[in-house]
C-alpha positions as CSV (number, residue, x, y, z in Angstrom):
1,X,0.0,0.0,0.0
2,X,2.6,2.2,0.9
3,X,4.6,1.5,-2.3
4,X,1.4,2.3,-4.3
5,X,0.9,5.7,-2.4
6,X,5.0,6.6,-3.3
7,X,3.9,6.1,-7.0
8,X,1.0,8.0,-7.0
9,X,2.9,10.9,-5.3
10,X,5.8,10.3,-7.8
11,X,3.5,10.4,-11.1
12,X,1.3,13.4,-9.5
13,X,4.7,15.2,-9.1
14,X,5.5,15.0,-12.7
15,X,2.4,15.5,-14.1
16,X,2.9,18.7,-12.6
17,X,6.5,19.7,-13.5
18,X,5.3,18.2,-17.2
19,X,3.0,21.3,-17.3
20,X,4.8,23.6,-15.9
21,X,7.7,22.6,-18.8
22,X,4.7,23.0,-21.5
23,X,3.1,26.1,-19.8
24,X,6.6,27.9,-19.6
25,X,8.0,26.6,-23.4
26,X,4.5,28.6,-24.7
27,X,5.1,31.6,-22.4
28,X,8.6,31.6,-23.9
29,X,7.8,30.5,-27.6
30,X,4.8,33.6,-27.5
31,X,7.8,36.0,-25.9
32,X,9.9,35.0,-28.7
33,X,7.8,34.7,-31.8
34,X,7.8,37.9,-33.4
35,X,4.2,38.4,-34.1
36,X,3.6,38.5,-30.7
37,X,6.9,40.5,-29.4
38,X,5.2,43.0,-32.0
39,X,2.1,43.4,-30.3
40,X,4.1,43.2,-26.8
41,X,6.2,46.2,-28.2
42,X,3.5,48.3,-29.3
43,X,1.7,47.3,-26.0
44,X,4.6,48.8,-23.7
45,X,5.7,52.3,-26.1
46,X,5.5,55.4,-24.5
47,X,3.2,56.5,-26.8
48,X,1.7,56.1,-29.9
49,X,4.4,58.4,-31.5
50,X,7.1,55.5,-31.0
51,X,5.8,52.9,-33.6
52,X,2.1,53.8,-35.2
53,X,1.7,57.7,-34.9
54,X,4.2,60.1,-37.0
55,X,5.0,63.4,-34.3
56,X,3.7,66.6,-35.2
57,X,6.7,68.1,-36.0
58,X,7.9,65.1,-38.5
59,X,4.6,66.7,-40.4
60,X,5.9,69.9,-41.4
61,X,9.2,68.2,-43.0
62,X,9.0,69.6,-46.3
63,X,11.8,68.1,-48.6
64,X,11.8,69.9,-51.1
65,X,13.2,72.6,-48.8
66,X,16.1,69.9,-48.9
67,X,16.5,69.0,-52.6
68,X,18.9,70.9,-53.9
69,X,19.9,68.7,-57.5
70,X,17.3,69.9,-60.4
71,X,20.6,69.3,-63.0
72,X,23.1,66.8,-64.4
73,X,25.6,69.9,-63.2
74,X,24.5,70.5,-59.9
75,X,24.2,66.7,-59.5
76,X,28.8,66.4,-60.8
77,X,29.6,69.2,-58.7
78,X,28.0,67.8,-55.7
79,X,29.8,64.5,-56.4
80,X,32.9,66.0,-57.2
81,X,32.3,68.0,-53.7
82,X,31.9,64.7,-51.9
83,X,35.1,63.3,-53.5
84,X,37.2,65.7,-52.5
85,X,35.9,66.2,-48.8
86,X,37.1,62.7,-48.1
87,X,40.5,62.1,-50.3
88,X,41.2,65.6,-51.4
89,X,41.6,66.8,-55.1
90,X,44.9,64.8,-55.9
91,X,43.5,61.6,-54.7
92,X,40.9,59.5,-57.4
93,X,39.1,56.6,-55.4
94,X,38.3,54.6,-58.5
95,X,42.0,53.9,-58.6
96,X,42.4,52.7,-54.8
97,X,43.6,49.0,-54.2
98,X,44.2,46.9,-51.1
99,X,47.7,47.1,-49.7
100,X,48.4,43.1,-49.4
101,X,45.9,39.9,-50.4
102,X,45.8,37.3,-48.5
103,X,44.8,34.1,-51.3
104,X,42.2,31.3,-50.0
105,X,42.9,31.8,-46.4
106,X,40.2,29.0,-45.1
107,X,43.5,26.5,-46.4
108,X,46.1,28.6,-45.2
109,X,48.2,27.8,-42.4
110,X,47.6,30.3,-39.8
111,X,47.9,30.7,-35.7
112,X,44.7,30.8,-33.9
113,X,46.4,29.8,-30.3
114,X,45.3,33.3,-29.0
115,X,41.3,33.0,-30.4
116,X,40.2,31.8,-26.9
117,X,41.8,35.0,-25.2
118,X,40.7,37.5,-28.1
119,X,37.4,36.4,-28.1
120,X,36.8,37.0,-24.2
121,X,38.8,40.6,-23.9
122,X,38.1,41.8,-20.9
123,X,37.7,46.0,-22.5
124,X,35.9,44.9,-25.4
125,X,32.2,42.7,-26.1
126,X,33.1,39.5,-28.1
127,X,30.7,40.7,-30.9
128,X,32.7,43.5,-31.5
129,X,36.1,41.6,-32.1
130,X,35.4,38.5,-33.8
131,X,38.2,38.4,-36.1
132,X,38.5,36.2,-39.8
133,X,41.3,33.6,-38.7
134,X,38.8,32.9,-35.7
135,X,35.8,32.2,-37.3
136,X,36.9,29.9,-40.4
137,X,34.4,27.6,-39.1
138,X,31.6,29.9,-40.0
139,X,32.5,29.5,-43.6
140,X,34.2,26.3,-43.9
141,X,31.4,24.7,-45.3
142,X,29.5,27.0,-47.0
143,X,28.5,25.1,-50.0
144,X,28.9,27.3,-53.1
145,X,32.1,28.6,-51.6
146,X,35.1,28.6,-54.1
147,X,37.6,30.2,-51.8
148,X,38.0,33.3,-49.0
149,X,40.8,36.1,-49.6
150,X,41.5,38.5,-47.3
151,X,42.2,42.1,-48.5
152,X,44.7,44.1,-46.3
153,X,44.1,48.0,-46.9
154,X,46.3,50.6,-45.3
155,X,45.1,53.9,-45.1
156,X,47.6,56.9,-44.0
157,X,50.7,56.1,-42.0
158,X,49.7,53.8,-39.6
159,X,45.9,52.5,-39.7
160,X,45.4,49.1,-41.6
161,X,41.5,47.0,-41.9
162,X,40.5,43.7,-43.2
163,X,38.2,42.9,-45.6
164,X,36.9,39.3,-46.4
165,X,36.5,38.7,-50.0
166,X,33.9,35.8,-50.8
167,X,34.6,34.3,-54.2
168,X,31.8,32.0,-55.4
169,X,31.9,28.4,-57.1
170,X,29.7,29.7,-60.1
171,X,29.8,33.6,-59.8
172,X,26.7,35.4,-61.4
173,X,28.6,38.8,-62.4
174,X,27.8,40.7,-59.4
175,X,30.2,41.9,-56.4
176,X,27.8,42.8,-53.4
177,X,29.7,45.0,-50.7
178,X,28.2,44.2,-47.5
179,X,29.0,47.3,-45.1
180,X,28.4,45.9,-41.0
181,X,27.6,49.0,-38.3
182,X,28.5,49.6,-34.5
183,X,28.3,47.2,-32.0
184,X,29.0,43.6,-33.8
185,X,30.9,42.7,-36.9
186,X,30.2,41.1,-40.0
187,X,30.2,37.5,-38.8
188,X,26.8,37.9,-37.0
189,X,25.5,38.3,-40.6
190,X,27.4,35.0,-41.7
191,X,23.8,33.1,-42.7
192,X,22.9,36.1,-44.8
193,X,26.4,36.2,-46.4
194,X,26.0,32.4,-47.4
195,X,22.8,32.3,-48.6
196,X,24.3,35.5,-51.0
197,X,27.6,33.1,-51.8
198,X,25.1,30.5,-52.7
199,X,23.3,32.4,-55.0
200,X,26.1,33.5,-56.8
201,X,27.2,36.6,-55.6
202,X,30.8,37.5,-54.9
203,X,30.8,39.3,-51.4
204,X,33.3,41.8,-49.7
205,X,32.3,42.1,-46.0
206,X,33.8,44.8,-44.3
207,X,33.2,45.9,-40.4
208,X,33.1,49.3,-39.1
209,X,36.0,51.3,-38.4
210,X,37.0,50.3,-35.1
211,X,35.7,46.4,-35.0
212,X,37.1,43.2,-35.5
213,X,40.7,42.7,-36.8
214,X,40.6,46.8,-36.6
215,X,39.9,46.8,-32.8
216,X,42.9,44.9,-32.0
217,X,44.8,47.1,-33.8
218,X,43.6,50.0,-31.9
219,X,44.3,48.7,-28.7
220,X,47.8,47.2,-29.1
221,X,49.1,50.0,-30.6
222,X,46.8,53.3,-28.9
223,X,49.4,55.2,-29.2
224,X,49.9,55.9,-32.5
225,X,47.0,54.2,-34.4
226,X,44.3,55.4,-31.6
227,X,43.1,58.9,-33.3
228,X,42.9,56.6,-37.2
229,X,40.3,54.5,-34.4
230,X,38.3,57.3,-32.9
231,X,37.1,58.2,-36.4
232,X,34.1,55.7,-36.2
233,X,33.2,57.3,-33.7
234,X,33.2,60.8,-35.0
235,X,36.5,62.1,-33.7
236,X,38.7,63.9,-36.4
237,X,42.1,65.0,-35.5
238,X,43.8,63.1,-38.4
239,X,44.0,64.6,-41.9
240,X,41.3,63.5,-44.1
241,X,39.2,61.5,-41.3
242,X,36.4,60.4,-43.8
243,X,39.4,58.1,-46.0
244,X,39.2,55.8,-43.1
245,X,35.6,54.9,-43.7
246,X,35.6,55.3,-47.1
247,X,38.3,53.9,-48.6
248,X,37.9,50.0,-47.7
249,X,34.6,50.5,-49.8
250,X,36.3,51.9,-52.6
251,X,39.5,49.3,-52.3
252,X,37.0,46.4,-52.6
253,X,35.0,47.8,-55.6
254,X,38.3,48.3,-57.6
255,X,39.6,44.7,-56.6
256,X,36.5,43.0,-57.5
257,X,36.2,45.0,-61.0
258,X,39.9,44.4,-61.5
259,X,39.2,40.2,-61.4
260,X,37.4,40.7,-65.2
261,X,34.5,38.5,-63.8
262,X,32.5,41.1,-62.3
263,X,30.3,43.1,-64.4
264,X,28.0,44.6,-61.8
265,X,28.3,46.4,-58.1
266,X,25.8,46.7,-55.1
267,X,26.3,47.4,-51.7
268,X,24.2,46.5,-48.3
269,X,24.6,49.1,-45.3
270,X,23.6,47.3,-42.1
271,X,22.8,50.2,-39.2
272,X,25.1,53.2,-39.3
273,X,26.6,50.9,-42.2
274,X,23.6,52.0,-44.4
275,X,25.1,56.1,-43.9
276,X,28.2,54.8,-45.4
277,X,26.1,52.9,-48.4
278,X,24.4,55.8,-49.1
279,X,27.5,58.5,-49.4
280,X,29.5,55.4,-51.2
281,X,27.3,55.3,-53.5
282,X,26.5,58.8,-54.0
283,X,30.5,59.4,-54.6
284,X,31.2,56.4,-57.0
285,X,28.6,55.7,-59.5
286,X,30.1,52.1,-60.2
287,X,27.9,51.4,-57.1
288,X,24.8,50.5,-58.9
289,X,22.7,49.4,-56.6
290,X,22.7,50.4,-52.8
291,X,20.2,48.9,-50.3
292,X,20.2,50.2,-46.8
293,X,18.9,48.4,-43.6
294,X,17.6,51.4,-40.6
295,X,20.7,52.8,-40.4
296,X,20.1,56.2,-42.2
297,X,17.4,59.0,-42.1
298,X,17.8,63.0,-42.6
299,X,18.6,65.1,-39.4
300,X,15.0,66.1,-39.5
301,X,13.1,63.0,-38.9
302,X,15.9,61.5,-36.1
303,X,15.4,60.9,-33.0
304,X,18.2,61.5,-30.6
305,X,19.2,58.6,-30.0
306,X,19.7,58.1,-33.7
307,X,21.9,60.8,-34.6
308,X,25.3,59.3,-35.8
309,X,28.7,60.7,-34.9
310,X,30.2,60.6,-38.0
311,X,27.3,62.7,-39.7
312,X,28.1,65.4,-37.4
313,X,31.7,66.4,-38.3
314,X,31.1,69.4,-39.7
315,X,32.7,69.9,-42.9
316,X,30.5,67.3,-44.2
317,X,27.3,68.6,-42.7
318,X,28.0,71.9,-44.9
319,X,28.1,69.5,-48.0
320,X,24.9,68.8,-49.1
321,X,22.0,67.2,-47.3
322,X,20.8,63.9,-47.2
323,X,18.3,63.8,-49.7
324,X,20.6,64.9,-52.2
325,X,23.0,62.2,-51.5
326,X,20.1,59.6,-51.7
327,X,19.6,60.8,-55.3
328,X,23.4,60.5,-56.4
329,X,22.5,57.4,-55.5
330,X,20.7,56.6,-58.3
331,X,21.3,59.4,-60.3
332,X,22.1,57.6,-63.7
333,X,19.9,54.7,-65.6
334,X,20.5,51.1,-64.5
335,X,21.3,52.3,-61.1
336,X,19.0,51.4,-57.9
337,X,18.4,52.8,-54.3
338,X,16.4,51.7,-52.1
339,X,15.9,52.0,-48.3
340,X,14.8,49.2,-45.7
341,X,13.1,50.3,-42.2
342,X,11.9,48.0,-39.7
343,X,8.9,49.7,-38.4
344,X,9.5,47.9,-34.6
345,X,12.6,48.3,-34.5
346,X,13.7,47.9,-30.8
347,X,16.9,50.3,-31.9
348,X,16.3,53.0,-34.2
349,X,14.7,54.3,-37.2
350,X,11.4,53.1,-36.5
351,X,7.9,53.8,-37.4
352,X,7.0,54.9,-40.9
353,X,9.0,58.4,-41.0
354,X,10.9,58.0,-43.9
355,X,8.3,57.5,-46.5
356,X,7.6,61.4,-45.7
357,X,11.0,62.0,-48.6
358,X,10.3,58.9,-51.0
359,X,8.5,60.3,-53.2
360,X,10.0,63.6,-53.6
361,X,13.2,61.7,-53.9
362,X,12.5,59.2,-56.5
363,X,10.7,62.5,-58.5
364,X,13.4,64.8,-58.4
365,X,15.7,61.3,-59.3
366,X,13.5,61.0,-62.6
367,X,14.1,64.5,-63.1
368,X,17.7,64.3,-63.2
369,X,17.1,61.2,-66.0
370,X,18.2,59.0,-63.2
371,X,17.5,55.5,-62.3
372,X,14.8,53.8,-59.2
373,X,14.7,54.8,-55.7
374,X,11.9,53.4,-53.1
375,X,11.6,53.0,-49.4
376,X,10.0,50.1,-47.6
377,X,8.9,49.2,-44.4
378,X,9.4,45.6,-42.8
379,X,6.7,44.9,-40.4
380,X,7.3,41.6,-39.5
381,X,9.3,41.8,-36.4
382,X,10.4,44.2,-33.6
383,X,14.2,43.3,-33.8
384,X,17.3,45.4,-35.1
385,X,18.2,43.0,-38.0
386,X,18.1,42.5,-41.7
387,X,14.8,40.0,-42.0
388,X,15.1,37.3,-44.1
389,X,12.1,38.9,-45.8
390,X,14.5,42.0,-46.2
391,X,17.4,40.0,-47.7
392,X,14.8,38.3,-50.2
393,X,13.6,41.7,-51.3
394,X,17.1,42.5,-52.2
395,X,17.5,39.5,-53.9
396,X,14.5,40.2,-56.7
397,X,15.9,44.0,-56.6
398,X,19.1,42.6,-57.6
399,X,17.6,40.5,-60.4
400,X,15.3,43.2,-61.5
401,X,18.2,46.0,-61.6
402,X,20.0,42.7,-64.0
403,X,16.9,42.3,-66.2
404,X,16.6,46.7,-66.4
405,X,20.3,46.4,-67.9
């Protein structure tokens, strides 16, 4: 009898910790699942200004009070403007190459004794220094890899980045720059960047100033290479400051065209990555088409916590404004802008804000005999991400810019 009893206890006992296991996997399969972390999002915002409403003050944007390009001329001398803010006059960016490259580095011999430490710095996040010779494994077996280079560019005296250079099995003709933001490195995008390799694409990924291989950098050698760091995050006491962001695009674009099987470039800008998209692509029309990912919005329409440090050094902010730059974008036929916001975005860049300039932009871009610009908003989640909805809206861009040609 007694035995019995036990049992009954025993199988009582479970029962009960068997529902609270189901109860608690639906409590954390509902917080997860981004319908519903949509509605909880939109349940907890201040107010309705945060996702649904747009602010009073966003109303009375007017952009054509920010549209200066009505002409192929005032489009060139803007361009030319941009060129020579970052490199100077002497200094043509179609003609800049990586210093060293590294061939097929995933078969290379190479010491990764000191991953383990690197990857658990005690000053720095792991996401933000993640560097290539530590996460082979990420790529290794990527199915339509052919091979991995890494492109060494030095810029000024002292300050040297990485750039990982994706060549395909069966490339389709197109080099896609992928541009990472603040606060995590390319690798975090590695599924997006093989699903790209898959399809084809050859991919240069490059991190922001001041991340990855370039973080290490910065912090063995402050002394001398620290101020070339600091320019990611807005501080300019070098010569030429914007070179250090620019340049790495420009250096991967002339590499790819340079290997006679590329016949077409675009470029993704993930966060404060899509800034640099957008003014790459303004400067260097090779860029055909540019997709950015809510990273970039004119002053107007930010918030505060969305106003980026490099937008604010000055002599750039006298340049031009952000609406003209959008339209160098995609100034010229065959060439493609457009602009991904996720509307629940738990960062920045939110709600539907932007689609206040699209039109004007794309209409003052058909004025100019230019190309396509749009701006779309990804509902789907409440995350800070590129959706895989996102990446396969790219995609048919991509082939539609292709069939356009």
């Amino acid at each position: 009898m007694l035995r019995r009893h036990v049992k009954s206890r025993i199988i009582k006992f479970l029962r009960v910790i068997g529902y609270a296991f189901c109860v608690s996997s639906f409590v954390a399969f509902g917080y997860d699942w981004d319908p519903s972390r949509v509605f909880y999002k939109r349940l907890k915002a201040a107010d309705e200004y945060v996702y649904d409403e747009l602010r009073p003050l966003h109303k009375t944007f007017n952009p054509e009070d920010f549209i200066t390009i009505k002409s192929g001329e005032d489009r060139d001398q803007l361009r030319e403007k941009l060129r020579s803010l970052v490199w100077g006059g002497d200094v043509d960016p179609s003609e800049i190459r990586p210093t060293v490259v590294r061939k097929d580095v995933l078969h290379q011999p190479v010491d990764t004794s000191d991953c383990v430490t690197l990857q658990s710095h005690p000053s720095s996040p792991t996401e933000t220094l993640l560097l290539l010779k530590c996460q082979h494994r990420l790529y290794a077996d990527v199915r339509g890899l052919q091979s991995l280079d890494e492109l060494i560019l030095r810029v000024g005296p002292v300050y040297e980045t990485s750039i990982a250079y994706f060549r395909p099995r069966v490339p389709n003709g197109t080099l896609i720059v992928y541009q990472n933001g603040y606060a995590s490195t390319y690798h975090y995008q590695h599924r997006h960047i093989e699903r790209l390799i898959n399809e084809g694409y050859t991919v240069a990924a490059l991190n922001h100033t001041g991340y990855g291989e370039t973080l290490r950098l910065c912090e063995k050698f402050r002394s001398t290479v620290g101020p070339w760091c600091e320019i990611g995050w807005g501080t300019s006491t070098v010569p030429r400051p914007m070179r250090v962001l620019f340049s790495p695009i420009m250096a991967s674009v002339g590499h790819g065209l340079d290997s006679g099987n590329i016949d077409r470039v675009a470029m993704i800008g993930f966060s404060a990555g899509g800034w640099l998209t957008v003014v790459a692509s303004a400067i260097d029309p090779r860029i055909k088409n540019s997709y950015t990912i809510g990273g970039v919005m004119p002053r107007f329409l930010q918030e505060t916590e969305e106003i980026a440090p490099n937008q604010l050094y000055r002599p750039y902010q006298q340049i031009g404004s952000l609406l003209d730059q959008f339209i160098l974008g995609a100034d010229l036929p065959g060439r493609r802008q457009v602009q991904f916001f996720n509307r629940y975005d738990r960062c920045c860049y939110r709600n539907t804000r932007s689609l206040l300039y699209r039109d004007h932009v794309a209409n003052a871009i058909r004025a100019v005999g230019g190309g396509f610009f749009d701006v779309r908003i990804d509902e789907t989640h409440p995350r800070h991400k590129i959706s895989k909805g996102t990446l396969e809206a790219i995609l048919d861009d991509l082939k539609q810019g292709k069939d356009d040609d």
